[in-house]
C-alpha positions in Angstrom: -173.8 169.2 -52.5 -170.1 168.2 -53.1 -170.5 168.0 -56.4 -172.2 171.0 -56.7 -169.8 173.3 -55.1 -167.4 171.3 -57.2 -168.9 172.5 -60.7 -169.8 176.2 -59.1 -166.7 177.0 -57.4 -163.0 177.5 -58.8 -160.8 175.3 -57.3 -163.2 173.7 -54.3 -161.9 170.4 -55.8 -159.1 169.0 -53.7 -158.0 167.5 -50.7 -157.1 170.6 -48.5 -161.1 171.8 -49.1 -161.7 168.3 -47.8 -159.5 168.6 -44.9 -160.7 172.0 -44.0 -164.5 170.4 -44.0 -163.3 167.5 -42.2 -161.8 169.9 -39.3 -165.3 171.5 -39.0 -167.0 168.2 -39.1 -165.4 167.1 -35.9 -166.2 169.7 -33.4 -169.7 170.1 -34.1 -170.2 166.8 -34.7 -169.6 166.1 -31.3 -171.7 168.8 -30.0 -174.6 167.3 -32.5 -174.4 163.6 -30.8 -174.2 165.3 -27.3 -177.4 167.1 -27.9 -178.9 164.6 -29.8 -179.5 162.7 -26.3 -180.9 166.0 -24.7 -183.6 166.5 -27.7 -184.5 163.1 -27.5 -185.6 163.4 -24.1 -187.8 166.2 -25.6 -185.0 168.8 -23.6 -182.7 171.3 -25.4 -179.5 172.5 -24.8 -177.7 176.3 -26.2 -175.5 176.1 -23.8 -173.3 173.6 -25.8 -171.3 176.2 -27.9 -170.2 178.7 -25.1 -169.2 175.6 -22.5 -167.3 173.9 -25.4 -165.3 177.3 -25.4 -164.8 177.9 -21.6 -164.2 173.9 -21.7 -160.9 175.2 -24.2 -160.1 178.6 -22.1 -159.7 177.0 -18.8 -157.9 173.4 -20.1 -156.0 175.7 -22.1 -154.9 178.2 -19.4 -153.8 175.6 -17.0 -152.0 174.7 -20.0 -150.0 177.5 -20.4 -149.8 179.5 -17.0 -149.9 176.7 -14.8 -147.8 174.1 -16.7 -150.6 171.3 -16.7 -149.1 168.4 -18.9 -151.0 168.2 -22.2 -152.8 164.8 -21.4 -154.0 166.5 -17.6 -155.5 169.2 -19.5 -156.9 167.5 -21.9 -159.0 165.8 -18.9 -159.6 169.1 -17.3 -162.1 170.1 -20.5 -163.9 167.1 -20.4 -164.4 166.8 -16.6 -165.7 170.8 -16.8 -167.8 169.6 -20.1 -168.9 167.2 -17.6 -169.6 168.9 -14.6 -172.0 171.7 -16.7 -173.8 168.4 -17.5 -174.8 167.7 -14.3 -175.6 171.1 -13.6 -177.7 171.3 -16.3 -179.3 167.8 -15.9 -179.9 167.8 -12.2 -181.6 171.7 -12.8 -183.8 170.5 -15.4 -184.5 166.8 -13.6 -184.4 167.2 -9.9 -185.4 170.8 -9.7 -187.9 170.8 -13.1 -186.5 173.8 -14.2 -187.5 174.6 -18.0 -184.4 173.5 -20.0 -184.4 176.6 -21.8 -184.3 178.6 -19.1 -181.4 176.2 -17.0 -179.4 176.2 -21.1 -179.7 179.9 -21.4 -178.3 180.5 -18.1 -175.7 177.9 -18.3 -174.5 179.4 -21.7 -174.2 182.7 -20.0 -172.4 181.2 -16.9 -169.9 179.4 -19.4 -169.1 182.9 -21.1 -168.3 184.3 -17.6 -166.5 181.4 -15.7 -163.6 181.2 -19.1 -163.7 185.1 -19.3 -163.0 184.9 -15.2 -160.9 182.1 -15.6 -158.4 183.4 -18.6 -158.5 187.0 -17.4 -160.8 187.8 -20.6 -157.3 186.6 -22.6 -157.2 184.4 -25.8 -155.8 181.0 -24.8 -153.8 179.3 -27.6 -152.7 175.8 -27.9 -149.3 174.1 -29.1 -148.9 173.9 -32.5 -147.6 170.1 -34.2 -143.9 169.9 -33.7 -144.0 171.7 -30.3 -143.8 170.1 -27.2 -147.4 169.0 -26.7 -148.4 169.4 -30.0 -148.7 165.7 -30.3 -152.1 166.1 -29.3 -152.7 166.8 -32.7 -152.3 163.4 -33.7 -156.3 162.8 -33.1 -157.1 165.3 -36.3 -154.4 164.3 -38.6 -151.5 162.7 -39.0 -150.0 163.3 -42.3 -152.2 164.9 -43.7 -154.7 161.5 -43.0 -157.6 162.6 -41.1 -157.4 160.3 -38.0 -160.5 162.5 -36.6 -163.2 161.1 -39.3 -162.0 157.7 -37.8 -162.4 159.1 -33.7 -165.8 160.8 -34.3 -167.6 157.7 -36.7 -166.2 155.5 -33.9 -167.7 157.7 -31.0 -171.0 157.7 -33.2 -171.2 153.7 -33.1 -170.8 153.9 -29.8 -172.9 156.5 -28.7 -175.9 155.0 -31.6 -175.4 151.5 -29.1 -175.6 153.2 -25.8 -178.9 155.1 -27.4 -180.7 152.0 -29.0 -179.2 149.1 -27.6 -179.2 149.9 -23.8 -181.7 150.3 -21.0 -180.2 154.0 -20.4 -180.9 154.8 -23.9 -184.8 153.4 -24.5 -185.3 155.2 -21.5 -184.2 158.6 -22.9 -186.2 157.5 -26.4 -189.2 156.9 -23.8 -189.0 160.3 -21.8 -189.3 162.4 -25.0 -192.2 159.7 -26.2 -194.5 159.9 -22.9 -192.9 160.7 -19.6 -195.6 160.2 -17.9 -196.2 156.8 -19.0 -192.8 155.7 -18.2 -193.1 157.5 -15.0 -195.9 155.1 -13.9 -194.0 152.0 -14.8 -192.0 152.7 -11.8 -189.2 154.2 -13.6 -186.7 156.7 -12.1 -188.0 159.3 -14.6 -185.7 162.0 -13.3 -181.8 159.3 -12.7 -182.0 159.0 -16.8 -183.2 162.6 -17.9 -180.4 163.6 -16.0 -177.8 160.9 -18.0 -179.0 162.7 -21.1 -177.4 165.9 -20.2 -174.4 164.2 -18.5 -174.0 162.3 -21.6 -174.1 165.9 -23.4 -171.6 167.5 -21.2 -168.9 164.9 -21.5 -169.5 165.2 -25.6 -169.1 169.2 -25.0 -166.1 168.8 -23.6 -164.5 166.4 -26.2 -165.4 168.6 -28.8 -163.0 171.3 -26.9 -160.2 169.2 -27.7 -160.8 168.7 -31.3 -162.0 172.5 -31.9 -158.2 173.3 -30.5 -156.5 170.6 -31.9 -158.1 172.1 -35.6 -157.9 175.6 -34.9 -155.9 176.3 -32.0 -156.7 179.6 -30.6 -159.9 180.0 -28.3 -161.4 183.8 -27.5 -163.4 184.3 -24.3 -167.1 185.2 -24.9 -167.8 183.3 -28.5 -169.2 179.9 -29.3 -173.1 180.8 -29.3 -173.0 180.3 -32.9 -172.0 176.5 -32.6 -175.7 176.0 -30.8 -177.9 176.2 -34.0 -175.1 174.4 -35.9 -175.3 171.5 -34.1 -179.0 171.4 -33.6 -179.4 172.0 -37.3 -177.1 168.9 -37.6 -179.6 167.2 -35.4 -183.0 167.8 -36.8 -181.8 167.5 -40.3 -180.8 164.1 -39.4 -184.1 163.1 -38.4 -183.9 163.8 -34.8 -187.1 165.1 -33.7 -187.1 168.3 -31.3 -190.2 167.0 -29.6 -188.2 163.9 -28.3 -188.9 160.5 -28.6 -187.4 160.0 -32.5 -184.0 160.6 -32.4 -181.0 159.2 -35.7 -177.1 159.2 -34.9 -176.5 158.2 -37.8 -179.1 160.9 -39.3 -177.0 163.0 -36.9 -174.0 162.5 -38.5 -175.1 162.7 -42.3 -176.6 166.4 -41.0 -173.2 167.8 -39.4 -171.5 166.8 -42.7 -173.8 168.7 -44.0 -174.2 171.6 -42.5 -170.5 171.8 -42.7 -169.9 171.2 -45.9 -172.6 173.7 -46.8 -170.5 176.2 -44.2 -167.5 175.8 -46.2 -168.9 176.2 -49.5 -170.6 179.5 -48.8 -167.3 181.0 -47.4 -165.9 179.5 -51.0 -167.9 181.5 -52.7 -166.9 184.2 -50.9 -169.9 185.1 -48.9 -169.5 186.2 -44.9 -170.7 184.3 -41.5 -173.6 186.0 -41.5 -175.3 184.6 -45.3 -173.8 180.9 -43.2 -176.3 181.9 -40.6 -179.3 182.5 -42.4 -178.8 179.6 -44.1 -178.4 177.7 -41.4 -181.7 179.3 -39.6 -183.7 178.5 -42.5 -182.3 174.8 -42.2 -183.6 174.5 -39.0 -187.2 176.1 -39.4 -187.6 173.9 -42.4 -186.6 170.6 -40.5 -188.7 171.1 -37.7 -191.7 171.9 -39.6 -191.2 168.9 -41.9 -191.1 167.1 -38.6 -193.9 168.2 -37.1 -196.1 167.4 -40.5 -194.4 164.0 -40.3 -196.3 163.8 -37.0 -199.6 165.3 -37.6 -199.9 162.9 -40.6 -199.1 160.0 -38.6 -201.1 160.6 -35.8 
């Protein structure tokens, strides 16, 4: 696709294009490995976008207003990625509520509590150079993109916990036949819960990285981030019927979808052409997945 864009578009060779790719990769890719736990329980999450936002708005007001040092704040958006987590997990797990219904309402709740929060007031953070800015460090330094190094790392780590630990073949298990691992006497309902936790604190790191790239956060946005990072998910071989689930498919699809994001606003088409692309991504991954399934079975 690189190459592509390369021969098609003017001046898409270079390292800034790169960079600007790079920037997007690291936000949603985030969001995609959070969410990747939650689908493989056979669950779903649009709630992801909008609490990555209010995650910014209110780490970033207490910033600003309140004088919160950079690294305290910082802490603040992943403890409130966190805590919509387990709001969202122990809904869907304790209290079987649908997890669309519990996502849709938490996406909702996200939008209000950082309009609420930030007085329905853009929220911007400091810029390299100023005091605090250091934080920027974890994006690049020198024009070397330190956050291609942070994300691949948190995508061994997270592909370990998922296929190398009891937590994660129990989450692989849920979205393969909970009721079988239900009457092995496990705790169906501790681990279907971890999945959204998991989610939750991924939300909230990919707050800091979607400021540390682009700085300013508006109240009331972020919904387009869902189907992003979902796309990034399924194309990546992640199956939305749970029980098949890829980081590393994960991360080959957010490159992706981001590199296709930046080459359509290259060729100087808006948002909206990003979106229907985008859409027809996912309907085309999840019917090649369900195919895949009918032909096995």
């Amino acid at each position: 696709m690189y190459i592509v864009f390369c021969v098609a578009i003017h001046g898409f060779v270079g390292l800034a294009r790169i960079l600007d790719t790079l920037n997007y990769v690291y936000f949603l890719g985030f969001l995609s490995l959070g969410v990747t736990f939650v689908i493989a329980t056979g669950g779903i999450d649009f709630s992801i976008g909008p609490v990555m936002f209010c995650c910014a708005l209110i780490s970033g007001y207490c910033l600003n207003m309140y004088g919160v040092p950079i690294g305290a704040s910082i802490l603040i958006s992943i403890l409130v990625g966190l805590a919509f987590g387990l709001f969202n997990g122990y809904l869907v797990a304790y209290w079987s509520v649908p997890a669309f219904i519990v996502s849709m309402a938490s996406m909702n709740i996200g939008k209000g509590i950082g309009a609420v929060f930030t007085k329905t007031q853009s929220v911007s953070w400091p810029m390299q150079g100023t005091p605090g800015g250091s934080f920027r460090n974890i994006v690049a330094v020198n024009g070397f993109p330190t956050g291609i190094i942070i994300f691949l790392a948190a995508a061994f780590v997270c592909g370990i916990v998922l296929y190398n630990t009891k937590a994660g073949r129990y989450i692989l298990c849920l979205g393969s036949n909970r009721e079988a691992v239900r009457l092995s006497g496990v705790n169906t309902k501790k681990w279907e819960m971890l999945a959204y936790v998991i989610c939750g604190l991924l939300v909230g790191v990919a707050a800091v990285f979607f400021v540390a790239a682009y700085t300013t956060v508006q109240p009331g946005y972020g919904d387009q981030y869902n189907n992003e990072a979902i796309a990034g998910c399924v194309m990546g071989g992640t199956s939305m019927v749970g029980g098949l689930a890829s980081i590393l498919g994960t991360v080959i699809g957010v490159v992706t979808i981001s590199l296709l994001q930046e080459g359509i606003l290259a060729f100087g088409l808006g948002k909206d052409i990003q979106l229907i692309v985008t859409g027809i991504i996912v309907i085309v991954a999840v019917y090649a997945d369900v195919s895949a399934r009918r032909k096995k079975n």
